[in-house]
N, C-alpha and C positions, 0 to 999 in steps of 0.2 A: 563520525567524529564523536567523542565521548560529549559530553553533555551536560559537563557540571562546571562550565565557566563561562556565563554571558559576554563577557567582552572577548574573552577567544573567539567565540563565533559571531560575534559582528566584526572582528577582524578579519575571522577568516572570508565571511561571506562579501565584507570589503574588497577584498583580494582577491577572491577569484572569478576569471573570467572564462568567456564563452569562444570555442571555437570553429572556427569559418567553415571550414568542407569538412568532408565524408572519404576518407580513403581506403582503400584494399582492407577486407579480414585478415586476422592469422591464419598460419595455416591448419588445418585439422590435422591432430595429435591423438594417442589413445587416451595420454595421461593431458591432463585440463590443468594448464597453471594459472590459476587465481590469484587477486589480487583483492584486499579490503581498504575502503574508504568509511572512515568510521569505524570503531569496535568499543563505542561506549556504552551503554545499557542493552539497547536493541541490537546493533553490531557484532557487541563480542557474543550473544546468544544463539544470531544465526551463524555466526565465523565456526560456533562448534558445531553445528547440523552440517553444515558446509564440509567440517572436514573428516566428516563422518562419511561424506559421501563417497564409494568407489572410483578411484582415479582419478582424486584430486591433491594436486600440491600446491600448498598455500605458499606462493612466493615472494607477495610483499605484504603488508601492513604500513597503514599510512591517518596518522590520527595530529591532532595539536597539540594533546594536552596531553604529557610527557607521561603519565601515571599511565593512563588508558593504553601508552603506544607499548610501554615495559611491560605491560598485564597481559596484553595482547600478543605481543610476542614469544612470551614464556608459557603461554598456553598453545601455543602453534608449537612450539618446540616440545610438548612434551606431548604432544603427539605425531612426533616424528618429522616436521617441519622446520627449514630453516628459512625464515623470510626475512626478506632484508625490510628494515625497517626507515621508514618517511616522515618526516611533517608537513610534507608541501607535495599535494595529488599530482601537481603538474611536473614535479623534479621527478618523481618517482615513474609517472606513465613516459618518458623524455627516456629515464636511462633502464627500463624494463622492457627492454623492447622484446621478449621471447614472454609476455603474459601474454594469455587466453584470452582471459576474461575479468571482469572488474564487477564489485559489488558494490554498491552505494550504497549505507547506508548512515547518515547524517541531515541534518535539522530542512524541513523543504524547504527553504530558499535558496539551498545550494546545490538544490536536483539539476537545474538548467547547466550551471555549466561545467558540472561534473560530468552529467550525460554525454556533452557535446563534446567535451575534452576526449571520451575515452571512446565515441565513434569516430570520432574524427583518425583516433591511431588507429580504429581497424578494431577495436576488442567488442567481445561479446558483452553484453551491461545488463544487470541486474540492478533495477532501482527503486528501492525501499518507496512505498505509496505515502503519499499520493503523487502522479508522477509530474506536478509543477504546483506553483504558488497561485496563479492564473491563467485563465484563458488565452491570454498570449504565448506565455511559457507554454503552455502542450500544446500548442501550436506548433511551435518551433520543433520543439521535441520530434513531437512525429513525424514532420514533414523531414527532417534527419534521419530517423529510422527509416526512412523511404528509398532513401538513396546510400545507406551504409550496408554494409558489408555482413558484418558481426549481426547478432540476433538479439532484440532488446526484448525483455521480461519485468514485468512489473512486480512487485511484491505483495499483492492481494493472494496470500496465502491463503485465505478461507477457497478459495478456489479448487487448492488440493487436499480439503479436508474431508478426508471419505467420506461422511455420512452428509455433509453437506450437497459433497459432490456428486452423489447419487441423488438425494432430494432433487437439485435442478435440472438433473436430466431428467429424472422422470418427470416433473413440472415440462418441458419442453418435449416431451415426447406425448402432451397429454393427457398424464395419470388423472390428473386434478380437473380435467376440461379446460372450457376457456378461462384464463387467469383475469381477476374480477375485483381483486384487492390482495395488497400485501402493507403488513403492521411490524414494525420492527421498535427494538428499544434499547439503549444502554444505560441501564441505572446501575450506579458504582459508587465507589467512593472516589474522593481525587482523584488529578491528576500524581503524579509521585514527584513529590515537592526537592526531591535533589537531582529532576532536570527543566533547568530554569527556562530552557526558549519552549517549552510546549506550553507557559502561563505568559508568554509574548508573539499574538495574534501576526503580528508581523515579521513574522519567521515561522511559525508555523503553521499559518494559515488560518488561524482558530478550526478549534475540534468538529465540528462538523465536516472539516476538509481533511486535517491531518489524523485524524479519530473515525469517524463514522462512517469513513470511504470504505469501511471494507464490508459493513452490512449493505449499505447503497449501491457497493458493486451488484454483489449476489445477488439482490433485485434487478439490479438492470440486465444481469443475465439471464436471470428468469423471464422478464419482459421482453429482451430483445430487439429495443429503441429506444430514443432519449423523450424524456419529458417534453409536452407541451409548455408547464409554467409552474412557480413553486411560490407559497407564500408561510408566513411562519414569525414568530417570535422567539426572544429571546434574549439573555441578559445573564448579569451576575448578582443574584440576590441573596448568598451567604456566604462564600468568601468574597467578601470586596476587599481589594488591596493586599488578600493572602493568598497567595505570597506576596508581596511588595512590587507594586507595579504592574500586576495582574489587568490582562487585556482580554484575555479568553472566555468566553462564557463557562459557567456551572452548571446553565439548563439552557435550554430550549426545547419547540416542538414544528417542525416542517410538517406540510402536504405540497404534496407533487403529484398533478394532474398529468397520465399519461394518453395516448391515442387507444382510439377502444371506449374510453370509459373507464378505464384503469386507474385505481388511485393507490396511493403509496402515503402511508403515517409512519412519523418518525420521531422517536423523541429521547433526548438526552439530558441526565441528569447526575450530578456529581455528588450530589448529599443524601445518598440512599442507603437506609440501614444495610449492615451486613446480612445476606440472606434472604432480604424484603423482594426485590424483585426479578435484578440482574438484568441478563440479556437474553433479547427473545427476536426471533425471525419467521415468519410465518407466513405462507402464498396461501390464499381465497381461488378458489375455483366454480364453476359450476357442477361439478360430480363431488368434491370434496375439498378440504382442507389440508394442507401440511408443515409441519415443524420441519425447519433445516437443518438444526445443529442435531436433532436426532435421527433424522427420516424416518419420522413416522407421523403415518397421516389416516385420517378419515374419511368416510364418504356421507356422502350429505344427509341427513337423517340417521344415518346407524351411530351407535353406541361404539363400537368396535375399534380398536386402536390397531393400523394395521403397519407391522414392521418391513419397511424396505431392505431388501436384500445388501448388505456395502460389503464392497471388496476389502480389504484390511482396518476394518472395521480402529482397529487397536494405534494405527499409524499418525502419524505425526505431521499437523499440517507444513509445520516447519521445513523437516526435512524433509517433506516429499515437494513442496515446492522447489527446496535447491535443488535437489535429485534431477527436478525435471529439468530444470534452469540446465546444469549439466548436460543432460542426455542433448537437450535443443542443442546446447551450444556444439557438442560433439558431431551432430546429426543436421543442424541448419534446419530443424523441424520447428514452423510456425508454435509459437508458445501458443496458451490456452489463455493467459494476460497479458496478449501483448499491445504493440502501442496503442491501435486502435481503439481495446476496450477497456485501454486503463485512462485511457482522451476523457473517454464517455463517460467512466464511472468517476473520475476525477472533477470535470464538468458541473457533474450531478451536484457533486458537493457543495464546490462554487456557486454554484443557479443558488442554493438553500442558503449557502452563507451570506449570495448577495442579498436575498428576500426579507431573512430574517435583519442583516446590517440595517439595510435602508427600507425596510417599515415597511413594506408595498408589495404586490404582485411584480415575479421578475417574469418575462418569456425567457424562450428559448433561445427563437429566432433573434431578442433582443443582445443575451449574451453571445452570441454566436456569433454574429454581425458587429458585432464590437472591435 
């Protein structure tokens, strides 16, 4: 859903509901008709990777807010598309009954019963991270993709970011020895103050969840299992009230204690000069060290900066997540995010989010057990 009207989407999120069972897929086609939920900032970015992809036709469009749905449509259409246009997910997946597959991408509190509405008809679901608002909600989720038909995929594109996605395999094949620590960061500037529910914690989960899920993935996939226990601070100490009504934090900083002896540092920050620090990802080992977003790493003692080998090195995490999202849904081939490790790494967030909220040490088995 576009993104620049708070009371649309507390309506919308009013309004929509969650559906009961799991029924039959579509049937496998060559060409993939697509459908988008949401094409406002994030939305209409991936709808254009999306229809980049070979053998796809974007057949419907479905947003609230009336700008976003006419924007949306005339960019589908001027690349050879004719989608019929929606305001209401549920009209639309009701009278589409020859779609594929469905992308979600709009505010997370309306993962839950977007997801469920569009396994419930049978389609294949793409849905923008993180994949719920709480550990109930991925609950649900997944225990749906368990018993559906269609193929769910999560939107942790760093996942298919070449250089990254070489970095974790060789991290998991080894390179680095036993994994011993990993330091991640995101220092930036704001959030982008013309989409109002990412500065309302309850709708977006504040950033540690809706934001930071996608460096915390890629650890957890270099690790391999979930956290012991996480503790952490955090708050808003230079925009307070800017924007107006601001819930979300500007900073914090998590530790999450994993099995092994494993530890993970993470820290987020929204008032960092241009160019001062950025974002940084980086696995600790016993033979070496490595950077993800480059793949390139060290060995323990040398000087030496050693470049990993990446397959299209130049390519686009965007579009090669749809791509894949695609080929699965074509093929019914396990995704590489699907529900299970988008549970975990979603989870992860939460465990941080609840530590830092409520001031204390969270377990696992506390959240989990919940």
């Amino acid at each position: 859903m576009n993104s620049s009207s708070p009371a649309s989407r507390r309506g919308f999120l009013a309004g929509a509901v969650a559906a009961p069972a799991i029924l039959s897929a579509q049937p496998s086609s060559k060409k993939i008709r697509v459908a988008y939920i949401g094409v406002g900032n994030r939305g209409s970015y991936t709808m254009g990777h999306t229809m980049n992809v070979e053998g796809v036709d974007l057949a419907a469009i479905c947003d609230l807010n009336p700008e976003a749905l006419k924007k949306g449509g005339a960019a589908a259409e001027a690349k050879g598309n004719k989608p019929r246009l929606f305001t209401d997910y549920r009209k639309m997946i009701e009278e589409m009954k020859d779609i594929d597959a469905i992308v979600i991408a709009t505010p997370t509190k309306a993962h839950l019963p977007m997801t469920l509405a569009a396994l419930e008809a049978g389609k294949h679901v793409f849905c923008e991270k993180p994949m719920g608002f709480d550990e109930k909600e991925c609950e649900v989720i997944e225990k749906a993709t368990m018993s559906a038909k269609g193929i769910y995929q999560a939107g942790f594109q760093l996942r298919h970011h070449p250089a990254r996605n070489a970095a974790v395999k060789f991290v998991l094949n080894g390179g680095i020895g036993k994994v011993l620590y990993l330091q991640g960061y995101r220092h930036t500037n704001d959030l982008p103050k013309f989409i109002p529910w990412l500065f309302d914690r309850d709708i977006s989960g504040d950033n540690i969840v809706e934001q930071a899920c996608h460096i915390l993935d890629l650890f957890v996939w270099a690790i391999g299992k979930p956290p012991l226990r996480a503790m952490g601070s955090g708050g808003i100490n230079l925009y307070k009230n800017d924007p107006p009504g601001r819930t979300v934090m500007d900073n914090y900083s998590v530790i999450y204690e994993f099995p092994d002896d494993i530890r993970v540092t993470f820290s987020h920050i929204y008032f960092d000069p241009p160019g001062f620090s950025g974002i940084k990802e980086r696995v600790y080992g016993s033979a070496g060290a490595i950077d993800l977003p480059t793949a390139t790493w060290k060995r323990l003692g040398e000087k030496e900066t050693i470049q990993l080998e990446v397959e299209n090195p130049q390519g686009n995490a965007d579009f090669l997540s749809m791509q894949s999202f695609i080929e699965n849904a074509r093929s019914g081939k396990k995704p590489l995010n699907d529900a299970a490790n988008a549970k975990l790494s979603t989870l992860v967030g939460i465990l941080g989010r609840k530590a830092i909220h409520e001031k204390r040490i969270v377990t696992w088995d506390e959240l989990t057990r919940s």
